[in-house]
C-alpha positions as CSV (number, residue, x, y, z in Angstrom):
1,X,-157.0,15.0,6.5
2,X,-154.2,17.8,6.4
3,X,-153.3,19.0,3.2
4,X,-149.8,18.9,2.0
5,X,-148.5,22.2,1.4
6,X,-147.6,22.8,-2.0
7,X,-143.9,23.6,-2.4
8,X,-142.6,27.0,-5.2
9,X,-142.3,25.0,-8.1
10,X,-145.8,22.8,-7.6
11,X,-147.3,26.0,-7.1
12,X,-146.0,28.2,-10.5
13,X,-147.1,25.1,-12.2
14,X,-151.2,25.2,-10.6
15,X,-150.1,29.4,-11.4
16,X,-149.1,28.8,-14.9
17,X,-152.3,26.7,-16.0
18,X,-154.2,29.1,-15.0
19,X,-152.3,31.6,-16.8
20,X,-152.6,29.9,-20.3
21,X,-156.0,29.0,-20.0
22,X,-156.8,32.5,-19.2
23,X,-154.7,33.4,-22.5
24,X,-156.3,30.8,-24.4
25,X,-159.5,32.0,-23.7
26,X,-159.1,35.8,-23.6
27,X,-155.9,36.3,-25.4
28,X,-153.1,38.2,-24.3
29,X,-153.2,41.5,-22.4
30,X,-151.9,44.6,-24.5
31,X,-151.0,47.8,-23.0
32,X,-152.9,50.8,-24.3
33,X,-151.0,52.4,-26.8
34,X,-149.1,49.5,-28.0
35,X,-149.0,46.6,-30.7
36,X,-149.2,43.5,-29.8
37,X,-145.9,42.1,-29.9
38,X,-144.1,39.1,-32.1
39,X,-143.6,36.2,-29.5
40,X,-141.2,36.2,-27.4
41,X,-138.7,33.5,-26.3
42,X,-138.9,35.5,-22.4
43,X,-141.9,36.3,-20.7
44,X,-142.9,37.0,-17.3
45,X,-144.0,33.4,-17.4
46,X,-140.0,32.0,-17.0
47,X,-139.2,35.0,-14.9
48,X,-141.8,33.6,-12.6
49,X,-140.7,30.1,-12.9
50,X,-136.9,31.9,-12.0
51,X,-138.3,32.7,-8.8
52,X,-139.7,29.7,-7.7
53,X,-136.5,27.8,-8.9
54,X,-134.9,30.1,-6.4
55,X,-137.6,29.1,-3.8
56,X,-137.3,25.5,-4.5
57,X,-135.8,23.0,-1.9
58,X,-136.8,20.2,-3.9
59,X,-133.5,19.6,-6.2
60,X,-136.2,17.1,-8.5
61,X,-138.4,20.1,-9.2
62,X,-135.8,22.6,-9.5
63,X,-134.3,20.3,-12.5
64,X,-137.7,20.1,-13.6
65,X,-138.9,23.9,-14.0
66,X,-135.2,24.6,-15.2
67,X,-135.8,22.2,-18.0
68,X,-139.1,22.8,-19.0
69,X,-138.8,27.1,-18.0
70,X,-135.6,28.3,-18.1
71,X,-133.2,26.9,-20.4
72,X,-134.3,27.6,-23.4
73,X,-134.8,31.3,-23.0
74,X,-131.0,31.5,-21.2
75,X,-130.0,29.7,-24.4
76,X,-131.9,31.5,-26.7
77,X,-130.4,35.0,-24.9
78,X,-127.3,34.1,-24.9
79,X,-127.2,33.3,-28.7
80,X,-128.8,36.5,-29.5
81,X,-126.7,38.3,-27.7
82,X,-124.2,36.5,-29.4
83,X,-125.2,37.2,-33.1
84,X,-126.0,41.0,-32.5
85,X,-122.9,41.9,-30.9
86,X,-120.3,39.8,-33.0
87,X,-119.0,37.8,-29.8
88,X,-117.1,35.8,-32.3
89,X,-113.5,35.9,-31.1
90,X,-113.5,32.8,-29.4
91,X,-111.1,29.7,-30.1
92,X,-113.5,26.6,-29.0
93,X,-116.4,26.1,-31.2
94,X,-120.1,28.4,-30.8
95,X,-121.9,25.4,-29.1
96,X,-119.2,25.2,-26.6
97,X,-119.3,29.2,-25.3
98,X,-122.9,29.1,-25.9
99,X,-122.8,26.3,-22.9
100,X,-120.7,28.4,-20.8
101,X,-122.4,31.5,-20.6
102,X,-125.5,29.4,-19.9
103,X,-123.5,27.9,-17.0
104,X,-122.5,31.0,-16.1
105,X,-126.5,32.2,-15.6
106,X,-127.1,29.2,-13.6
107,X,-124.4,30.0,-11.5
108,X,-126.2,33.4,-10.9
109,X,-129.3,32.6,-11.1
110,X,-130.0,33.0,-7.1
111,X,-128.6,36.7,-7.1
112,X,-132.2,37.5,-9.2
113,X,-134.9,38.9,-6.8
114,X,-138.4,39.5,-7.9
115,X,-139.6,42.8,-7.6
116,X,-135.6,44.3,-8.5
117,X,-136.3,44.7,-12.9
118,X,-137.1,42.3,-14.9
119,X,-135.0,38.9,-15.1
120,X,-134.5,39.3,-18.9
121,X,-132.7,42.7,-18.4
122,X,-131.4,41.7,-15.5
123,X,-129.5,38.6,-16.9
124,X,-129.2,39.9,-20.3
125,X,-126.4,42.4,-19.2
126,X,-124.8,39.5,-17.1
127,X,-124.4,37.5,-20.1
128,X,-123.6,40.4,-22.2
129,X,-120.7,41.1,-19.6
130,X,-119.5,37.7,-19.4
131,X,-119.4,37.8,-23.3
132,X,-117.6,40.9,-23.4
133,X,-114.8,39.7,-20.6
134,X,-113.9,36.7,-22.8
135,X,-114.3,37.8,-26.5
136,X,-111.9,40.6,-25.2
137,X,-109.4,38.0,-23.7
138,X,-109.5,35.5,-26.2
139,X,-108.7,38.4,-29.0
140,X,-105.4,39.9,-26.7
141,X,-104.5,36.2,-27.0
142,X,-104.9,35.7,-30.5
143,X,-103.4,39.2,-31.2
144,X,-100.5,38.1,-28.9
145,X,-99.8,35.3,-31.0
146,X,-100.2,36.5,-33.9
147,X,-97.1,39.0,-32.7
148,X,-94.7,36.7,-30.7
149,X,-92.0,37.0,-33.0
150,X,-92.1,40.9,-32.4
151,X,-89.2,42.2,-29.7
152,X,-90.8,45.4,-27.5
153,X,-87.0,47.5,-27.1
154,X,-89.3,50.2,-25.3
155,X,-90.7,47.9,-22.6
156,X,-90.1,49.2,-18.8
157,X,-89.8,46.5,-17.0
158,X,-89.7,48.8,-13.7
159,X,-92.9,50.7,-14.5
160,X,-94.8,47.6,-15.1
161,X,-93.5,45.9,-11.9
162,X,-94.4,49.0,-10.3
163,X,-98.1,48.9,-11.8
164,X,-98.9,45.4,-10.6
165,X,-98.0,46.6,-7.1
166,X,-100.3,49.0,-7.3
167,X,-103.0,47.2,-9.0
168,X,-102.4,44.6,-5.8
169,X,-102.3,47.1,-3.3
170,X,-105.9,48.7,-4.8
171,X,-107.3,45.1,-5.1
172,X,-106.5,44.5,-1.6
173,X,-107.8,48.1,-0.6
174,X,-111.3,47.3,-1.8
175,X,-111.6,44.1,-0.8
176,X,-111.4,45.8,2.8
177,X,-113.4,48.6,1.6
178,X,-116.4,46.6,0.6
179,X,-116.1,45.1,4.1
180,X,-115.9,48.4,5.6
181,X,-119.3,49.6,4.3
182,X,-121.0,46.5,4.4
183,X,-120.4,46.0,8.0
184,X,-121.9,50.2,8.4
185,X,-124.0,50.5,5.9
186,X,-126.4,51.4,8.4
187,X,-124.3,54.1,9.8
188,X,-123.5,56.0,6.4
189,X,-126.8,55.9,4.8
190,X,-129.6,56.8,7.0
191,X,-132.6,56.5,4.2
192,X,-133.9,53.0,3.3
193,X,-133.5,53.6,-0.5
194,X,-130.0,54.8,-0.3
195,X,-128.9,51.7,1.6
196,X,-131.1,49.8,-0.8
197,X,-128.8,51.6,-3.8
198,X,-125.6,51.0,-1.7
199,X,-125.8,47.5,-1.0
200,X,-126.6,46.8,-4.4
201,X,-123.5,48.7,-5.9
202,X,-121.6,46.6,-2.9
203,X,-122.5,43.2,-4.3
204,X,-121.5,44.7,-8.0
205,X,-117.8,45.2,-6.4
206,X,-118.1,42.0,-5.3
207,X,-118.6,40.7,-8.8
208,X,-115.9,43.1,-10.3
209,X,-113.7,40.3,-11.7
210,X,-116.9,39.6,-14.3
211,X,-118.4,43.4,-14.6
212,X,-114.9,45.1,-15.1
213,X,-115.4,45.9,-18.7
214,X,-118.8,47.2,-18.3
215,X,-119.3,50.4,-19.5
216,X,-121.1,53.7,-16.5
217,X,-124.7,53.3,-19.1
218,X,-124.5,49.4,-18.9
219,X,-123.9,50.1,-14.8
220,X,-126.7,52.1,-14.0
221,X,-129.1,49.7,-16.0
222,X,-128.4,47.1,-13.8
223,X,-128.5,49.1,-10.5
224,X,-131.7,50.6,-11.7
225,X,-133.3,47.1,-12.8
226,X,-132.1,45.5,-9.0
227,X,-133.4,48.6,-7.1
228,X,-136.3,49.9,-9.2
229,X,-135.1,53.7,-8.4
230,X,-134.5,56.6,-10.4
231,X,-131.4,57.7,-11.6
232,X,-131.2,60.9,-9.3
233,X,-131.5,58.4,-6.4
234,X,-129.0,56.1,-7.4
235,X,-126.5,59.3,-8.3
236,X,-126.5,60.5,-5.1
237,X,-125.2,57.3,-3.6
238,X,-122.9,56.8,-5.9
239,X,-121.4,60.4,-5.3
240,X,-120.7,59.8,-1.7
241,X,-119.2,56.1,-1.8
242,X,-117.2,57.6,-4.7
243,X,-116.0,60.4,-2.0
244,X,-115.1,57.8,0.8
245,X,-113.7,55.5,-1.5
246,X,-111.1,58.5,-2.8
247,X,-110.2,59.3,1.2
248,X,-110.1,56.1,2.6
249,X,-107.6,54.8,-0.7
250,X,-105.2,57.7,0.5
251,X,-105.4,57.1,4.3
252,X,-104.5,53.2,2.9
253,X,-101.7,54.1,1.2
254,X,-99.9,56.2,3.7
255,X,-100.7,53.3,7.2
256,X,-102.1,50.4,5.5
257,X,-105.5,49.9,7.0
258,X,-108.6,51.2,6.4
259,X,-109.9,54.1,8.6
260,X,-113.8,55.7,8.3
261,X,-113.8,59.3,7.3
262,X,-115.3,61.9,8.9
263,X,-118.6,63.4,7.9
């Protein structure tokens, strides 16, 4: 008789048996050098049970391991991150933006890959940036109200017309520009971990909307946590995209289209 093959999620749960019997009976492996630490609410046990979520084709089992595995810690994240940086400019109640960002985690939940950092950085800064973006917008809004009876006589109508046109015509550039490089990637970046770095900062201009506000530091975290390089490494790549993206914006704005540089 033929086996069935287990599927991700059956097989983090034979995984994780194993695991806690192993720490019930040995206790818990300690680095040299350190204390043991103060338990934690995010382990490498619910960044393994991330991954087979990921894996899972079985929408039963995915709800499962989410239940049991990964919701509390998201929750749990997202209300410490909540509490220690003051995210408290909000005008629906804590429970309710709580819910959100949680949402907002499962909605990225694919984009984590094993082996790229460790999920709890990796989806503590996307909380922490979602958290920024709206405590930021919710504040201008209740700053704004609190000074709609107030008359701006120095407003220029023409110079803010002028920079939405140009915040549209840059939008529209780097949509085309992320296009541009991730169609030749290949071609400008010859050595596997640059195009590794590249692609990564690609897919971060992809989620600009929700990482605008983050600050170069909180940047580099992430790129290092995805790719597991050093910061020399991700520097360089950085350097030259910066350079293309500065000559290929000027080219834009005099015919329109985007046109490769020359190397």
């Amino acid at each position: 008789m033929i086996e069935k093959e287990l599927s991700p999620v059956e097989s983090y749960y034979i995984w994780l048996a194993a695991e806690l019997k192993d720490l019930e009976e040995n206790g818990p492996k300690v680095r040299r050098g350190r204390k043991p630490s103060k338990k934690q609410y995010f382990t490498y046990m619910n960044e393994k049970a991330i991954v087979a979520y990921n894996l899972e084709t079985s929408q039963h089992l995915k709800n499962k391991v989410f239940k049991e595995h990964i919701y509390k810690p998201f929750d749990k994240l997202v209300e410490n991150l909540i509490h220690t940086f003051k995210f408290y400019y909000f005008d629906v109640p804590y429970v309710d933006v709580k819910a959100e960002v949680v949402a907002f985690l499962v909605e990225k939940i694919h984009k984590f890959t094993e082996g790229k950092g460790k999920a709890f950085s990796y989806f503590s800064i996307i909380a922490k940036n979602y958290l920024i973006i709206a405590n930021n917008a919710n504040y201008a809004k209740m700053k704004q109200k609190a000074e709609v009876t107030v008359i701006d006589d120095q407003r220029n109508i023409d110079q803010e017309m002028a920079l939405s046109d140009h915040q549209e015509s840059l939008k529209d550039f780097t949509n085309q520009w992320v296009l541009y490089y991730d169609t030749n990637l290949n071609g400008i970046f010859s050595n596997r971990k640059d195009i590794i770095v590249a692609d990564t900062i690609l897919e971060l201009f992809r989620m600009r909307d929700n990482i605008e506000n983050f600050n170069k530091k909180a940047l580099y975290i992430l790129i290092r946590e995805r790719t597991g390089l050093k910061t020399q490494n991700i520097t360089k790549v950085i350097n030259v995209m910066k350079r293309d993206y500065a000559k290929m914006y000027l080219v834009y704005k005099q015919r329109g289209q985007i046109l490769p540089t020359k190397r």
